[in-house]
Each structure stands twice: as structure tokens, then as C-alpha cells.
C-alpha positions as CSV (number, residue, x, y, z in Angstrom):
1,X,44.5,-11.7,11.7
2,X,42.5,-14.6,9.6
3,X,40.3,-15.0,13.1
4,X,39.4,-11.5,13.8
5,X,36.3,-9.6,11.8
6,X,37.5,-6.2,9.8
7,X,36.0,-4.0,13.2
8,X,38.5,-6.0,15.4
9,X,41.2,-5.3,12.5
10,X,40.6,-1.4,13.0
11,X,40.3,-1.3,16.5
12,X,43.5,-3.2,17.1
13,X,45.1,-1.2,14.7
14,X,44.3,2.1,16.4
15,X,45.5,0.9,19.7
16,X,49.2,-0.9,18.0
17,X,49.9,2.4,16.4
18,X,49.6,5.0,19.7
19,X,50.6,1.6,22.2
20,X,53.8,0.0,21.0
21,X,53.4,-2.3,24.1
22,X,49.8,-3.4,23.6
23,X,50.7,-7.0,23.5
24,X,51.7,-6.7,27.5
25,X,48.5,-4.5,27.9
26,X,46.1,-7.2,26.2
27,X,47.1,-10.0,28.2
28,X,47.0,-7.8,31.7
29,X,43.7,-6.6,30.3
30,X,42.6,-10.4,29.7
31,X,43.9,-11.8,32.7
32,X,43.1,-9.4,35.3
33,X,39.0,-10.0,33.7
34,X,39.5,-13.5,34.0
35,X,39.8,-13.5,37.8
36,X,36.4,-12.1,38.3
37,X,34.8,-14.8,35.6
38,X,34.6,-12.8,32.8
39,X,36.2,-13.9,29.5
40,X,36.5,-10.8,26.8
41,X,36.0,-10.9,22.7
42,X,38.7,-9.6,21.0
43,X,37.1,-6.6,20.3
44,X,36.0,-5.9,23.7
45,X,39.5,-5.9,24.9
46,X,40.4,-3.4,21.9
47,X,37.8,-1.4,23.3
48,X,39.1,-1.1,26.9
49,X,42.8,-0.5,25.9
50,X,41.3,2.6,23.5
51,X,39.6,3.8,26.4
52,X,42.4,4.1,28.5
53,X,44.5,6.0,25.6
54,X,41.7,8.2,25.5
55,X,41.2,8.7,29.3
56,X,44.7,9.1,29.8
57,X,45.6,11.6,26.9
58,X,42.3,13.8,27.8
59,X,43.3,14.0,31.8
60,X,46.3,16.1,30.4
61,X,44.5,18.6,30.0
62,X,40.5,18.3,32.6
63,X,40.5,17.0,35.3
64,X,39.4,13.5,34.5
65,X,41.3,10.7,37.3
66,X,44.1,11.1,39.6
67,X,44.7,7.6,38.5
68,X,46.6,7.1,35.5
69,X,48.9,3.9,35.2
70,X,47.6,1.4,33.2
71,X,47.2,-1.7,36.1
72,X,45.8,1.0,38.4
73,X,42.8,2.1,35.8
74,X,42.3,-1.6,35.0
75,X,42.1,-2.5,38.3
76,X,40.6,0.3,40.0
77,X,38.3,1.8,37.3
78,X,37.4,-0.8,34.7
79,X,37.1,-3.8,37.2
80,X,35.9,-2.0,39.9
81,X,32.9,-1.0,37.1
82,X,32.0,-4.3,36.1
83,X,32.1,-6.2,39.9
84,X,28.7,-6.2,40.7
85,X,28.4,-9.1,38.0
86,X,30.5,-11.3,40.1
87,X,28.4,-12.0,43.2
88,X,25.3,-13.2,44.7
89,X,22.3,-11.3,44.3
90,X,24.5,-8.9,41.6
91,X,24.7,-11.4,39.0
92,X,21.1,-11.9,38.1
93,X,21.1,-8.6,36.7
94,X,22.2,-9.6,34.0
95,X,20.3,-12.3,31.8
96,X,22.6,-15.3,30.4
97,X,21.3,-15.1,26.5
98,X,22.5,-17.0,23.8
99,X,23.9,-14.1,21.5
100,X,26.9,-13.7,20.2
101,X,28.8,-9.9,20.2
102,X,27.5,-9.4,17.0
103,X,23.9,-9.2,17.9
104,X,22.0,-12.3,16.8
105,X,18.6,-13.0,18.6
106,X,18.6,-13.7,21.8
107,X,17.7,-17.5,22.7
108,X,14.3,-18.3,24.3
109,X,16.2,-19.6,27.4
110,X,16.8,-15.7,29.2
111,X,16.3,-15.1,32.3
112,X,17.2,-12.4,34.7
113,X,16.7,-9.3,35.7
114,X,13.4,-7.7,34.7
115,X,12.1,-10.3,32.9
116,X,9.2,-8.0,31.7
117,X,11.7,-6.2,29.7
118,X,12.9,-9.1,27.8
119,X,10.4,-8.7,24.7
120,X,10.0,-5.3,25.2
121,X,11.9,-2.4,23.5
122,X,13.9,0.1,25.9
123,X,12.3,3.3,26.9
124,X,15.1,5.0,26.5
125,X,16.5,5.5,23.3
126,X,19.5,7.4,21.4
127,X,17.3,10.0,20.4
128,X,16.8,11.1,24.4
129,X,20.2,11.8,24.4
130,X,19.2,15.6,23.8
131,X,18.2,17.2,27.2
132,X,14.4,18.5,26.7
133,X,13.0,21.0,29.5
134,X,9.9,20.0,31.0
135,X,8.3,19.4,34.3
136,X,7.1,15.4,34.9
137,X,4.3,14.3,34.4
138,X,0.7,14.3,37.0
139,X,1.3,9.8,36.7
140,X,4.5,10.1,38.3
141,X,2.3,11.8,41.6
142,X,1.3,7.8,42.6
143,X,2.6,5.9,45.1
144,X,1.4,2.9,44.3
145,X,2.4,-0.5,45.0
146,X,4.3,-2.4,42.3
147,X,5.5,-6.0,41.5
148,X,8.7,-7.2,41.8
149,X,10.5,-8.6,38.7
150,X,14.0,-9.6,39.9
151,X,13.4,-13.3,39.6
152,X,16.1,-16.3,41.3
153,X,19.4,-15.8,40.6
154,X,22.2,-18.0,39.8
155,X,26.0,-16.6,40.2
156,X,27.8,-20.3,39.4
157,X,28.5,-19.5,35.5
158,X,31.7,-18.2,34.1
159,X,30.7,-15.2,32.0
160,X,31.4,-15.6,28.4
161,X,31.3,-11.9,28.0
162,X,31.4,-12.0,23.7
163,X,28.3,-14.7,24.6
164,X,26.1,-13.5,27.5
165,X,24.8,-10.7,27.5
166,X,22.0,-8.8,29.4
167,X,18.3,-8.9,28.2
168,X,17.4,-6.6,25.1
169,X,15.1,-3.7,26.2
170,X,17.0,-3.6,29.6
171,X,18.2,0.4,30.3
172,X,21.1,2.0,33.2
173,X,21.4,5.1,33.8
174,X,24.8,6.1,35.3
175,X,24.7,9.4,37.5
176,X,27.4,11.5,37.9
177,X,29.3,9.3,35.4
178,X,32.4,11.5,35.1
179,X,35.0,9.7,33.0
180,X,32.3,7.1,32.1
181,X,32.4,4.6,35.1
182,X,31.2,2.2,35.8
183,X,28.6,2.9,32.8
184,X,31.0,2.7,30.0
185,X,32.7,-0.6,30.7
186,X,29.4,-2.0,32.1
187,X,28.1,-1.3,28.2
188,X,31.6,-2.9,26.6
189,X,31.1,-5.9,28.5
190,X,27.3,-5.9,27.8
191,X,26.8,-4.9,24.6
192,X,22.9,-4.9,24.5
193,X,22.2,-2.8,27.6
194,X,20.8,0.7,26.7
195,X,22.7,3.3,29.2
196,X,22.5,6.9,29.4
197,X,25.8,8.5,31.0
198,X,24.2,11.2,33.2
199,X,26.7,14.3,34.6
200,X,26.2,18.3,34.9
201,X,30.0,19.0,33.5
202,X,29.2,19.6,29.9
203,X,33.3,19.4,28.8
204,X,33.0,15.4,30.7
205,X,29.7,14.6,29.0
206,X,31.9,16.0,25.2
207,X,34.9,13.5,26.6
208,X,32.2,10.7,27.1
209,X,31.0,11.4,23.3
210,X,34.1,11.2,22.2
211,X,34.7,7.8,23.7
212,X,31.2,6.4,22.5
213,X,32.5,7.7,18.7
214,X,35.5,6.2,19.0
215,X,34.8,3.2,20.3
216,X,31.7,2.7,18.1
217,X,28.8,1.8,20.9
218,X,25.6,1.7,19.9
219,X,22.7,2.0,22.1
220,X,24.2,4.5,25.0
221,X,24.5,8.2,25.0
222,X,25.9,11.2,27.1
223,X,23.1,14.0,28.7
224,X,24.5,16.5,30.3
225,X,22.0,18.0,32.9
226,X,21.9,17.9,36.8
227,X,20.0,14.9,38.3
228,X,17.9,16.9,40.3
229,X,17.0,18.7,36.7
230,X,16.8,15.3,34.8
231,X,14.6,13.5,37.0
232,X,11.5,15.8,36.9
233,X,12.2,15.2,33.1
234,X,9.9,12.9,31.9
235,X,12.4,11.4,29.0
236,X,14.1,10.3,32.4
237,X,11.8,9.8,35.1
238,X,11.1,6.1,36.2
239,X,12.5,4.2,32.9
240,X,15.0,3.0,33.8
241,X,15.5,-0.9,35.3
242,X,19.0,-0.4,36.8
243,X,20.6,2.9,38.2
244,X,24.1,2.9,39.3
245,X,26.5,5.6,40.8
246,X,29.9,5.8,41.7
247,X,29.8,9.1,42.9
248,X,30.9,10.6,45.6
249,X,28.1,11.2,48.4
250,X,26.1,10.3,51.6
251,X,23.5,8.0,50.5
252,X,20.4,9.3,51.3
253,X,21.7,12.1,49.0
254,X,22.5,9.7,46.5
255,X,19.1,7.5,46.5
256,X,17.5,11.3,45.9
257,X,19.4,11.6,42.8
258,X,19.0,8.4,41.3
259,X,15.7,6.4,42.7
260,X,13.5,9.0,40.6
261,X,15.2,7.7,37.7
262,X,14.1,3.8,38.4
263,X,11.2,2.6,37.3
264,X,8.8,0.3,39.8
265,X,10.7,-3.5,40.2
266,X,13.9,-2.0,38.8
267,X,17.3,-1.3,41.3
268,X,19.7,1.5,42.3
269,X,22.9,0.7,43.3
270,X,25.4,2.3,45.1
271,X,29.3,1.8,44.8
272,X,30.6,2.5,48.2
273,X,33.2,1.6,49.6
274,X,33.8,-1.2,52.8
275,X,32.5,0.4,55.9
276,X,28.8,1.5,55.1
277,X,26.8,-0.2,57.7
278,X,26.6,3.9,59.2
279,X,25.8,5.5,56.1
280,X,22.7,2.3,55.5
281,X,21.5,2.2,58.4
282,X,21.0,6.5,57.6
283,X,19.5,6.2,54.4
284,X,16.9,4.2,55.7
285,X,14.2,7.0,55.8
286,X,15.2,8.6,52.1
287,X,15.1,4.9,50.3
288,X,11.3,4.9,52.1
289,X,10.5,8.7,50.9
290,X,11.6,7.8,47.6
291,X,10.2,4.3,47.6
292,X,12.7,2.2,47.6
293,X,13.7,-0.7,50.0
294,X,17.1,-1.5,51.1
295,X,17.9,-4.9,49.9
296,X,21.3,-5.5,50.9
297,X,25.3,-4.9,50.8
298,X,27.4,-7.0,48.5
299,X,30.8,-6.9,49.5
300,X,33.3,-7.5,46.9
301,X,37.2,-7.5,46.8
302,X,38.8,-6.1,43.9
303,X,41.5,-9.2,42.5
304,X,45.1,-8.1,43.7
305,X,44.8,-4.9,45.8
306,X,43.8,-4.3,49.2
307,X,40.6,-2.4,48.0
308,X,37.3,-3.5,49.3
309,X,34.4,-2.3,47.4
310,X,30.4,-2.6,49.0
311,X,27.4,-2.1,46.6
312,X,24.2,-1.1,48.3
313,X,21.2,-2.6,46.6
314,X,17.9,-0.4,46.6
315,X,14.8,-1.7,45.3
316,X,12.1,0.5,43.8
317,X,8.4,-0.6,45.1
318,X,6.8,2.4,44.8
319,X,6.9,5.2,42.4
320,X,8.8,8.5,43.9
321,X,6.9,11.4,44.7
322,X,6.8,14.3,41.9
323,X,8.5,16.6,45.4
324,X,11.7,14.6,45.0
325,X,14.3,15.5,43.8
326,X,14.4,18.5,45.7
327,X,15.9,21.5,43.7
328,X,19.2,21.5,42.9
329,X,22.0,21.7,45.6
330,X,19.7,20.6,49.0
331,X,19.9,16.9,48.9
332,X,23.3,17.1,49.2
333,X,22.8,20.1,51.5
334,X,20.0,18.9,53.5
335,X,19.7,14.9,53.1
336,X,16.6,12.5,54.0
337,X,17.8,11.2,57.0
């Protein structure tokens, strides 16, 4: 134990005692990362293996996955979270900064996503993790024009998870986050990025506070409120650089949920799965409502299944309408097409 700090200690402690096969579990945990590039601290694999105890024992009694084995929820819930880092336009999201897990200052030579955000402080912050009422505000009326910040992009590096690590200042907002993916290992593997885990089933949003206790993450917090609610909210509306979903809906539903919650030059991705050239080619009119701009499908294969997994990237180049969302229950009732 002479290499790992006292919070490692703990945290592999808690997961020996309930896991009396964690050494197997580590080194699936650390191998199966490995084939997408991305090399895990110590404590980053404690924290996964914790979250699956948690996930598991808690899906005994809600409705939380129908997947359960441990390969299966690595494979198909924590990978499948963090794949957008592994490809092409994906991986520029995130900045390659010279800071250790521990949070030292980030080096001069960052560069990424957002670069704009880099100095700045997040807009979001733990304290918003209480839903306020409130209608948004008259500036959020303009459809103006806005820059775009996403920089060149260079996928070639091996991620040193415990050493790279996204931009301070840069915020996610996962909707419809359910059990916490992808937004939960997306902030273990980047410890810096300030996420709010969005969903309107108040028993999830206590399971996902439960998890952030436990596993000790700073910087990220659980609302529970219905997009369409959230995003006239204006905690919410347009501050956020990245918005990702995994849930389950057409997309021009989907891009009414979560573009309101980007902010101009920031993204919204979609996890879908292979065959979306339909469902795109649909969405078309709702990304331009909303203003957004379809930038492309990523298509990505998750290591050692037969499971193909295609992220629609939406840029935000206008700010949304105050009309959209519509109330709650017609997007997915009546969608942009």
C-alpha cells in the first residue's frame, strides 16, 4: 500500500470488504479501459468498481439496468460512457492539461474544447444543484449569430486519464441520466469537468447522490426536474459547453431537450446506436429551430462485443428561442421534424 495516498487506502478498502474477488475485477476494469487508450489512477478504478456495487445492490430493489454482470456493465455502460474520447472530432473535447488527479494547476499548454473556458470559472456550480422555479430570461429571446470555439483536434495521444484532464471551467449536463451514464464515468475519468446529472425520477436523482457521496466527487450534482422544466430555468439555460444523452428518443425530440441547455460554440451529443442516417437526416429541421447544426456521426465500436455505438454531434450557432422547449410531454409527442 506504500504507493497509494490514504483516499485510495479507503476506497480500496470499501470495495475488498463487499468484493472478495476485486483483484479479477481491477484488472478486467484496467484492461478493458486500456483498449480504448485510456490508462486509470488507482483511485479511479476504485471508483468504478464502487459504482458497480452500488448500481447493482440498488437495481434490487428500482428499476435501475437490466444489465447487471460485471463485464456487461463495464463494457456496456462504463465504456460505452467514456467512447466519445476515443475518436476523431470526439477527442478534442477534452483538453490534454498537465494536472495530476489531485488537482494541481493546469499547464499553460491546454488546448481543446472551448478554449474560452479555460480561464474562466464554470457557470454552473454545486450550489445549482437545488432546482429554483423561474421563467428564462428576455436575453435568451436572440438568435444571434455566435463564434465557434471548438479549435483543431488531435486524437493520436494515449489518455493518461490520472494526467489529462479536460479544461477547468468546462461544464456537461447529462439528460435523462438515469443510473448516471454516461455523466458519472465521464466525471471519474475527468475529474475537473463540472456536470449536472439531469432526470425527472426523483428516487434515480437520490441513487445518483448517493453515488456522488460515496464516491467523493467534487464538482457534479444531481437536479431532479423535467428538461423541458429545466431549460426555461435560467440556472440551466445556455451554460453549458457540452450536453450529452443516452436516452432513449427520436432526435429531433432529443435536440429539444438538450440544445436549450448549450451555450453558443458549445456541443450536444447524441448516443445512438449504428443505423441513424434516418433519424439525422429527420432532425435536420429541429437542430435549425433550435440553433444548432449537424456536425457529424462518429461511429465507434465498443472493444469485444458486437455493439456498435454512433454519436451525433450538434453544434450550437445560435441561441434557442425562449418557445423551445415546448411544454412538457409534446416534443416527444409531436417532434420538429
Amino acid at each position: 500500500m506504500d504507493n497509494f495516498s490514504y483516499e485510495e487506502v479507503v476506497l480500496l478498502n470499501q470495495y475488498v470488504f463487499s468484493n472478495p474477488v476485486g483483484s479479477d475485477s481491477h484488472a478486467f476494469i484496467v484492461n478493458s479501459f486500456q483498449k480504448i487508450r485510456i490508462s486509470l489512477s488507482s483511485t479511479q478504478v476504485s471508483q468504478f468498481l464502487i459504482y458497480y456495487d452500488l448500481l447493482v445492490e440498488k437495481n434490487k430493489v428500482m428499476n435501475l439496468t437490466t444489465i447487471t454482470s460485471f463485464e456487461e456493465v463495464v463494457q456496456k455502460h462504463f465504456i460505452d460512457s467514456v467512447l466519445l474520447v476515443e475518436k476523431g472530432e470526439l477527442s478534442g473535447l477534452f483538453s490534454r492539461c498537465r494536472s495530476d488527479f489531485y488537482g494541481n494547476s493546469a499547464s499553460s499548454e491546454c488546448s481543446g474544447f472551448c478554449k474560452s473556458s479555460v480561464s474562466r470559472e464554470s457557470s454552473v456550480s454545486r450550489e445549482s444543484s437545488v432546482f429554483q422555479e423561474g421563467s428564462a430570461s428576455k436575453e435568451y429571446s436572440d438568435f444571434r449569430e455566435c463564434s465557434d470555439d471548438l479549435g483543431d483536434f488531435d486524437s493520436s495521444e494515449f489518455y493518461d486519464s490520472h494526467k489529462v484532464s479536460v479544461s477547468r471551467g468546462v461544464s456537461l449536463i447529462d439528460v435523462g441520466s438515469g443510473a448516471g451514464f454516461p455523466g458519472i464515468p465521464l466525471k471519474i475519468i475527468f475529474p475537473d469537468l463540472q456536470v449536472v446529472l439531469l432526470d425527472s425520477l426523483n428516487k434515480r436523482v437520490r441513487f445518483l447522490n448517493e453515488v456522488i457521496e460515496t464516491l467523493e466527487l467534487d464538482g457534479i450534482s444531481a437536479v431532479h426536474a423535467r428538461a423541458e422544466d429545466a431549460a426555461h430555468n435560467p440556472i440551466y439555460r445556455q451554460s453549458f459547453d457540452l450536453c450529452v444523452s443516452r436516452a432513449v428518443a427520436n432526435l429531433s425530440s432529443l435536440a429539444e431537450y438538450c440544445l436549450p441547455f448549450v451555450k453558443c460554440g458549445g456541443m450536444f451529443i447524441s448516443y445512438k446506436s449504428a443505423d441513424v442516417e434516418v433519424e439525422v437526416h429527420q432532425a435536420r429541421k429541429a437542430c435549425y429551430l433550435l440553433g444548432g447544426e449537424l456536425s457529424g456521426v462518429e461511429t465507434i465500436s465498443i472493444p469485444e462485443t458486437e455493439i456498435v455505438r454512433s454519436f451525433v454531434i450538434i453544434k450550437k450557432i445560435r441561441n434557442s428561442s425562449t418557445e423551445y422547449p415546448r411544454k412538457a410531454g409534446i416534443p416527444s409527442k409531436k417532434p420538429l421534424h
